[in-house]
Each structure stands twice: as C-alpha cells, then as structure tokens.
C-alpha positions in Angstrom: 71.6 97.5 103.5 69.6 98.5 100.3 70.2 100.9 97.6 68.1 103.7 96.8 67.9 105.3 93.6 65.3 108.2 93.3 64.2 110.6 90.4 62.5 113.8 90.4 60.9 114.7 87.4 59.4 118.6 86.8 59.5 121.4 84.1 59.2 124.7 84.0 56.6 127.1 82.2 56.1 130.5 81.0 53.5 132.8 83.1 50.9 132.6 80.7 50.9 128.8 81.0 49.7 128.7 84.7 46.4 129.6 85.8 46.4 132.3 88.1 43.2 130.7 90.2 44.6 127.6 90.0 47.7 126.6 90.1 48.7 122.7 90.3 52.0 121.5 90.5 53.2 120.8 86.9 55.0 117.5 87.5 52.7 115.1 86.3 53.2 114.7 82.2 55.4 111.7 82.6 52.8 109.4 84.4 49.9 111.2 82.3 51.5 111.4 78.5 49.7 114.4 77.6 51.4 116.9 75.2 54.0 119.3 76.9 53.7 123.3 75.9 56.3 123.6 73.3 57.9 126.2 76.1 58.2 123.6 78.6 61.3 122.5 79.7 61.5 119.0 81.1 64.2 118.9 84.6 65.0 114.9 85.4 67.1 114.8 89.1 68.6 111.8 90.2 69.9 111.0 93.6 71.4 107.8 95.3 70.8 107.0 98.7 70.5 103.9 101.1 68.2 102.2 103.4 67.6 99.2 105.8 65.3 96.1 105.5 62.9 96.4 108.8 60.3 94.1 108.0 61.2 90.7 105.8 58.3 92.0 103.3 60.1 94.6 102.1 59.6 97.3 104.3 62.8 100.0 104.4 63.8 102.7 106.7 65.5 105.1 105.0 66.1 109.2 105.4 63.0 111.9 104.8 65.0 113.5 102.5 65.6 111.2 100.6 62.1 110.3 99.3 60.2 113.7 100.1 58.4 114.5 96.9 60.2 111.9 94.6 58.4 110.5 91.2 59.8 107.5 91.0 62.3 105.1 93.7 64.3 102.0 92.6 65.8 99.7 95.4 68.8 97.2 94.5 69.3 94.4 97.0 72.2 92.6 97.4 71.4 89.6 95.2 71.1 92.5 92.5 67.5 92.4 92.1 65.6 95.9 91.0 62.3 96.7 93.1 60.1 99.9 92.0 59.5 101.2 95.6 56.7 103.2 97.2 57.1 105.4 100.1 55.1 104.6 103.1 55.4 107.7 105.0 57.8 110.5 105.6 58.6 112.8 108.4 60.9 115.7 108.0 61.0 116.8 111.6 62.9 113.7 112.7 64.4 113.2 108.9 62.8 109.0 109.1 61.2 107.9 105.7 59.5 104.8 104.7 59.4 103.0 101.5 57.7 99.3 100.3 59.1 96.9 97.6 56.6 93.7 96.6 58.7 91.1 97.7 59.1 88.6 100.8 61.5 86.6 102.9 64.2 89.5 102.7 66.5 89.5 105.5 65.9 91.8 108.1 68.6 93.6 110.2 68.6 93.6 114.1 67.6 96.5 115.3 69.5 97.8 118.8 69.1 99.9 121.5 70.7 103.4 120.5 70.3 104.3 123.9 73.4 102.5 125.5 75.7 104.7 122.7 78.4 106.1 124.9 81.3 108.1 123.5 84.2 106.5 122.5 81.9 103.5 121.9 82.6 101.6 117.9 80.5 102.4 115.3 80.1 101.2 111.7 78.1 102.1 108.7 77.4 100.3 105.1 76.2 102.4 102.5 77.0 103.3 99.0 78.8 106.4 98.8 79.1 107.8 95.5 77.1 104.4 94.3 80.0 102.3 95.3 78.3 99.4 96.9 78.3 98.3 100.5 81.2 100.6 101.2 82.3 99.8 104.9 83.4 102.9 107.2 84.0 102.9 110.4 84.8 105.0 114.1 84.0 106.1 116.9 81.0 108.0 118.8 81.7 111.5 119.3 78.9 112.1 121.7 75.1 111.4 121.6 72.0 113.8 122.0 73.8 116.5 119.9 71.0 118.8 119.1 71.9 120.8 115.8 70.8 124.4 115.3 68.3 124.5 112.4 67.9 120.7 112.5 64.7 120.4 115.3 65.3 118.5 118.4 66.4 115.3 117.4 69.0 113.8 119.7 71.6 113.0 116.7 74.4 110.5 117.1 77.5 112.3 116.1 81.0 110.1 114.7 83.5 110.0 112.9 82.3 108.0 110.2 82.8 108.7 107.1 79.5 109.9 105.4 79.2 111.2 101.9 76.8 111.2 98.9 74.6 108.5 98.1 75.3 107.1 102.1 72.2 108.8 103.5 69.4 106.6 105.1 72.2 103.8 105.6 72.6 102.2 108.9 74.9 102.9 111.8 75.4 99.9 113.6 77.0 98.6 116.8 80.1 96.8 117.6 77.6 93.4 117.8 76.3 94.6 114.4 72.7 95.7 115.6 71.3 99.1 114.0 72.0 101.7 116.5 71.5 104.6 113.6 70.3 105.9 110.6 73.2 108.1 108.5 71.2 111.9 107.7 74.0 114.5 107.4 77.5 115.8 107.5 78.5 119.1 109.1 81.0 120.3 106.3 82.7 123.5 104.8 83.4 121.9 101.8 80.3 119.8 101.1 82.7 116.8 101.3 83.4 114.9 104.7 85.5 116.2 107.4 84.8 113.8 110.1 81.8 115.1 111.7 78.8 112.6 110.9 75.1 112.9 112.1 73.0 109.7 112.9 69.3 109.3 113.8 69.0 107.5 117.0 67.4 104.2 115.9 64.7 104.3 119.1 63.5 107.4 117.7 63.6 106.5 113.6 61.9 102.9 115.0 58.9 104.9 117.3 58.4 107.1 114.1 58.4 104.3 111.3 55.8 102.7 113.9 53.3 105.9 113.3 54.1 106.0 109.6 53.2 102.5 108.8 49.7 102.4 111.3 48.9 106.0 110.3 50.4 107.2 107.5 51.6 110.7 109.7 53.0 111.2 113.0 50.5 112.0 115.7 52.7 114.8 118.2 51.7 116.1 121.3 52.1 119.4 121.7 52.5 121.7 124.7 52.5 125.5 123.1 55.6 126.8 124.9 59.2 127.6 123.3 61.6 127.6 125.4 65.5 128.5 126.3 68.7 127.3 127.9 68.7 128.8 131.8 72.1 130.5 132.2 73.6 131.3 135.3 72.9 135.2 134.4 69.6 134.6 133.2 68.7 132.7 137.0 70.4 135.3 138.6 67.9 138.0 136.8 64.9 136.0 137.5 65.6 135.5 141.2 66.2 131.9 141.4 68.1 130.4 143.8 71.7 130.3 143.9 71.7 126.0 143.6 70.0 126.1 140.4 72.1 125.1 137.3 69.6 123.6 135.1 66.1 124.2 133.6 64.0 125.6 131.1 63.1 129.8 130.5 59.6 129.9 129.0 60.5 132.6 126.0 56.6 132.4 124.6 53.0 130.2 125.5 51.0 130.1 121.9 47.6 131.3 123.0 44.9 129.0 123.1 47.5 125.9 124.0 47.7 123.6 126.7 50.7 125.5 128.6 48.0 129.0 128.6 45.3 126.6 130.0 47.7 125.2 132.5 49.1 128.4 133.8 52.4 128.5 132.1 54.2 132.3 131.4 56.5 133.5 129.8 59.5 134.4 132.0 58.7 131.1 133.5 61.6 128.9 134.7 60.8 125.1 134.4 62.9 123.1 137.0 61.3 119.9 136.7 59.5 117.4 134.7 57.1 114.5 137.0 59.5 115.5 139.5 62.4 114.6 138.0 65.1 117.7 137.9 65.5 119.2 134.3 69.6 118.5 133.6 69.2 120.3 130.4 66.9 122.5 129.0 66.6 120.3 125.4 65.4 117.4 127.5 62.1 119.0 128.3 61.0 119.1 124.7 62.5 115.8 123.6 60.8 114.5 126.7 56.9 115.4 125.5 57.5 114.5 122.3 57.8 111.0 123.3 54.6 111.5 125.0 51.3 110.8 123.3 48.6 113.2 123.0 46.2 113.2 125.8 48.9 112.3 128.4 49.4 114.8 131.4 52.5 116.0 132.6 53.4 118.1 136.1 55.9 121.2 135.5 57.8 122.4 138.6 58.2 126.2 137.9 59.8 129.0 139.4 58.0 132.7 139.1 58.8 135.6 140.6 60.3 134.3 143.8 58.3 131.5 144.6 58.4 127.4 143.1 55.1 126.2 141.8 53.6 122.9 140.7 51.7 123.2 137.0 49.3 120.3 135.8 49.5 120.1 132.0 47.2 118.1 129.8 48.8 117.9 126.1 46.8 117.6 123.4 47.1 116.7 119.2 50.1 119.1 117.8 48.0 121.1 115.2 49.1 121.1 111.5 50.6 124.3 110.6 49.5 126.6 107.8 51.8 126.2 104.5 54.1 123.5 106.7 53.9 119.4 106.4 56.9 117.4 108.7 54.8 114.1 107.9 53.1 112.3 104.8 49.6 113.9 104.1 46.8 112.8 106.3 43.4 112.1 105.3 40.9 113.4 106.3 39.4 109.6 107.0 41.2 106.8 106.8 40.4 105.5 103.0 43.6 103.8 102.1 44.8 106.3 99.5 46.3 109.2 101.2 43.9 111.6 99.9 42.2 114.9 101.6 40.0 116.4 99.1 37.6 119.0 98.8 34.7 120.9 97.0 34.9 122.5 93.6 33.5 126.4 93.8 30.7 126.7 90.5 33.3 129.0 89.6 36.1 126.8 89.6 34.3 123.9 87.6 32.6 126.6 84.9 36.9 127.6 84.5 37.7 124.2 84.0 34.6 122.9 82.4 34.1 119.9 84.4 30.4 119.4 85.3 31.9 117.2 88.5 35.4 117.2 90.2 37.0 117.2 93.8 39.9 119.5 94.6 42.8 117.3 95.7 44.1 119.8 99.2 46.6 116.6 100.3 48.1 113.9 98.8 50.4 110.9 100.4 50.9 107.3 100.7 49.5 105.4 97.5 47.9 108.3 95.9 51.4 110.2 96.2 53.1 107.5 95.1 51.1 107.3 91.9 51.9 111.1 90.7 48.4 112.4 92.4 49.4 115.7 94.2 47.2 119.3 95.5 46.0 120.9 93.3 44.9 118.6 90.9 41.3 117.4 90.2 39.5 114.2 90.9 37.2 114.1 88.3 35.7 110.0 88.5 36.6 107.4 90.3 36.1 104.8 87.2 33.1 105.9 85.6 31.4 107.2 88.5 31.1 111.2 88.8 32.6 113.2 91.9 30.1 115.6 93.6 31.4 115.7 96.7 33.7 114.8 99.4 31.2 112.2 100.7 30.6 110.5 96.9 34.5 109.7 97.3 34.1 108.5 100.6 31.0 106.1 99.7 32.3 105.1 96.4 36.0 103.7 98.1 34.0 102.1 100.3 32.4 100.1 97.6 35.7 98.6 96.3 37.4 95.9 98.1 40.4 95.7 100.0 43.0 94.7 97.6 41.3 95.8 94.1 42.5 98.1 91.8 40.6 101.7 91.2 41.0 104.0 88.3 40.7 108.0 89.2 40.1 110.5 86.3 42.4 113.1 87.5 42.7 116.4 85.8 45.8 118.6 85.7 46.0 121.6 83.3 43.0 121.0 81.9 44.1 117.8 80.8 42.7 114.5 81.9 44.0 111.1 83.0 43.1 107.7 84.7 45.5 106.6 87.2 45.2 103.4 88.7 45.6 102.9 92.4 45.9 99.1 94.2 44.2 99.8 97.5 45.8 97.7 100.7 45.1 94.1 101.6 44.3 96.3 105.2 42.0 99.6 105.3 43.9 99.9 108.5 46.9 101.7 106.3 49.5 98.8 107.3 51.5 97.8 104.0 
C-alpha cells in the first residue's frame, strides 16, 4: 500500500479575460510562470488517497477519481521515500486509474481472484484514512455484484469495512492477503462512514489497468441497446411464458448500431446469452463488456409470441460528444497522448502565430506535463507546426527515450514544456 497525495491547481477570471473563440482551460501558470491578471485568483486543492504497487517498477493501481485532471501526484512508500508520480491512464466508467513513479525493485502485492468473494467471506483493507498511515480495517462481504444506481455497471464488492477519506484507491484484500479489491466509495448520509463500503472487483480493475498501460484508453465493445429488469408484470404484458423469471426488456436500439443491424427491437425480451439463460438482467451488459470488439454474440429473444435466435456482431464503443470515461486517445500512437488539429487563418491571425496546432486531446505524458485542449502547439523545439502530419513526422524523428521541448501557447502566452518520450512507442511505461 502507497500513499497518494494529489493537487489541483486553477484560478478563476473575469469575462473579459477569456476569449470568446477560444477558450483554453486556465490552469497552466504554475508549470508556465507567466504573469497572472491581477484579477486572477489562484485555487490550490489537495487530496489524500492510496494505491497498490502492481508492477515492481513502480507501477500503481489506484481510483479514477483520484487522479482525473490532477496537476501534480506525490507517492510515499513505506520506507518514507517521496516519488513525483505520473498517471498512466484513467477510466471513470469502472473508477481504475494508473499512475508511474521512477523507481525499481518495489514489492509487488498478490493479486487474487475476486471472483470466489462470497458473503460472509473476511475482508481487509490498508489505507490511510485521514492521512493516518497503513490504518488496518477489517469485516466482512456484504454481497458481491452490487450494481449502484448512478455508478455504471460495475459489479462492486460491498463490506463493512470501514472506508473514509484519504482510503480511496487502497486495497481490499483476502483472508490469505491477496488483492481481491480496490476501496472507491461509501454509501453515507453523513459523508462519514456507516458501514456500507464499495470495492472494485480486482478482475475487473486488473483487465482495465491491462488496456491503460498497452493503450493508453479502454477499447469497449458496444452493442447499442439499453436495457431493463423483466418483471413478472412486465412478462405478463409482453406475452411471455408463464416459466420465465429472468431476462432483459430492450427499452431502446441506438440507430446505426450493431443490435439495429442484428434485428434487435425495442419491446424485445432477451432470455439468453450463447445459450446460456440470463439470471439477471445486469449480467447481459456486464457480460459484453468483457467482450472485445469484433466478437459475436447469439441473443435468444422473445417478440410478440414467438422465441427467436439474433446473431450480433459488436463493434468499437464510439466516443461520445462532450463525454471521456478513459485517458485521451491519440489519434496515432505517438507516445505523448496528444490528438491535435489544424488552426483556421482566422484563429492564427487572432492569436498571431504564423504556425500552431490546436491541442482537441490530451493524456498520458502530455497530460501529465500541464498540456491540455485548448491550448496551442506552436514548435516542437525549433521546428514550426503546420499541420497534424509535421507533428506526426517530426516525433518520429526523435528517439525513443529522448527528451522534446513543445512551444505551447495558452492565453496568448508562450512556453516550452519538456516531454521524455517512452523507452517503448508501444505506450507501455
């Protein structure tokens, strides 16, 4: 078990300081040391947290929320030494994040198999509530593959553990001391604990860490089709027969998906997955998402009197407008984390740059240096930035391992940041 200290760094600014064609995030003066507007007002958040060593190079599983749009991440090991930390990856949907100290031959913990939990079944957790370090608390399972309302379809863990500030992202481990958990939330009226703990089953925070580190985002298959518990009145109204207890009411098909090219309705009643009876209508969901994209799948449905067989082939989930459950992903795979994108002639006579690409994405490295969208890559060293494929062609030009400076611009103001690229262009760190 690790400690996690974070900071988020922002400030605030009158209307006439923000450009109303472009608009950057204003978060950068710390790492850039240009002059603030004498109206800005400087915010510093702190938050404590914990982790878990996966990989004896330093390598840490921790919670998304922890590290999700953080400036700046210090991990204390047991020994007491102080690591600056970079995050990997993160994924809100299943709340797994990933950060990376320079360091080797840590001690790594054994990971388990979350799926022999049973209730009643001892459970532990380290962490360091309230910054009091490697705090022991223990109990039991309550039950496993609770599925929270507003909290996606992970499968949680739920004990009675006691969880509180600063233990998020800590481990949850077994009665033979293998991590069976990762510690992401309390259910509370008070904000304070009240025995009702939340854990990440570690299968799940393992298969995601697994995507973060090789890609840098979570690649999702995605079926197109919301669906709904089958009650007893609702197969009654839809004509289903008297035996059924179980399954899945189709409630919408997103046009364009693989469900509408496979046949799917709504109104729908999916019985069974590869011929295996549905015993709750969660599982069907949590079941494709451990598939990969491009796998095929055969839905048993009932409609309107009559069981039919449905092939389905399930394709890359498609980034939604305005929404991000993972790190940025590039648009190639250039080490950095970047997606960028041309500057209109408008944009670069407003800014009065003869060169420049707009920054639309920004994880891994580049995110860990302070780059976000929105601002401006002007140079990469001294060479100008026409377009996308300049970026592209220059990166490749630099050798695993080396160092590059980017000009970046941010409110008009300009900056080098420097950025080590990986020993791998693969992305593994």
């Amino acid at each position: 078990m690790v400690d996690i200290s974070t900071l988020r760094i922002g400030r605030d600014e009158t209307p006439e300081d923000i450009e109303l064609e472009i608009a950057p995030e204003h978060d950068f003066a710390d790492r850039l040391a240009w002059p603030l507007p004498a109206s800005a007002r400087i915010s510093q958040i702190r938050d404590l947290a914990s982790g878990v060593i996966i990989r004896s190079d330093g390598l840490i599983l921790t919670s998304a929320h922890v590290v999700t749009n953080i400036d700046e991440a210090q991990v204390q090991l047991d020994d007491g030494r102080r690591f600056t930390a970079r995050v990997v990856g993160v994924d809100k949907r299943t709340d797994v994040g990933l950060l990376k100290i320079d360091a080797s031959a840590l001690p790594v913990a054994v990971i388990g198999d979350s799926s022999t939990l049973s209730p009643g079944d001892w459970v532990a957790a380290i962490s360091s509530p309230f910054g009091f370090h490697g705090s022991v608390t223990a109990g039991v399972v309550s039950a496993v593959g609770r599925v929270m309302g507003g909290a996606g379809e992970i499968p949680f863990i739920q004990t009675d553990v006691a969880i509180n500030p600063g233990s998020s992202g800590s481990p949850l481990f077994n009665s033979r001391g293998e991590v069976v958990g990762v510690n992401s939330m309390i259910y509370s009226g008070s904000g304070g604990y009240m025995g009702l703990s939340f854990a990440v089953p570690i299968n799940l925070s393992m298969r995601i860490a697994n995507q973060l580190q090789e890609h840098g985002a979570v690649l999702r298959a995605y079926l197109g089709a919301e669906f709904q518990e089958m009650t007893p009145a609702l197969a009654q109204s839809f004509g289903l027969p008297a035996s059924t207890t179980a399954g899945a009411l189709v409630v919408r098909v997103e046009a364009g998906s693989p469900a509408e090219a496979a046949g799917l309705a709504q109104g729908d009643a999916v019985l069974a997955l590869d011929g295996k009876p549905l015993l709750h209508f969660i599982d069907l969901p949590q079941q494709i998402a451990q598939r990969a994209p491009g796998s095929r799948l055969q839905l048993e449905v009932w409609r309107r009197g009559a069981a039919r067989v449905l092939q389905v082939a399930l394709v890359v989930q498609p980034a939604v407008a305005g929404t991000s459950f993972a790190a940025a992903a590039p648009e190639w795979n250039d080490g950095l984390g970047l997606s960028v994108g041309d500057l209109s002639p408008a944009q670069r006579l407003q800014l009065r740059i003869d060169s420049g690409l707009m920054v639309r994405e920004a994880g891994g490295l580049a995110r860990s240096e302070g780059i976000r969208a929105g601002d401006v890559v002007v140079a990469m060293n001294t060479t100008k930035l026409y377009r996308p494929e300049d970026f592209k062609q220059s990166l490749a030009r630099v050798p695993p391992g080396d160092t590059v400076a980017l000009l970046v611009m941010r409110d008009r103001r300009l900056a080098y940041v420097a950025i080590r690229l990986p020993a791998s262009r693969r992305g593994r760190l």
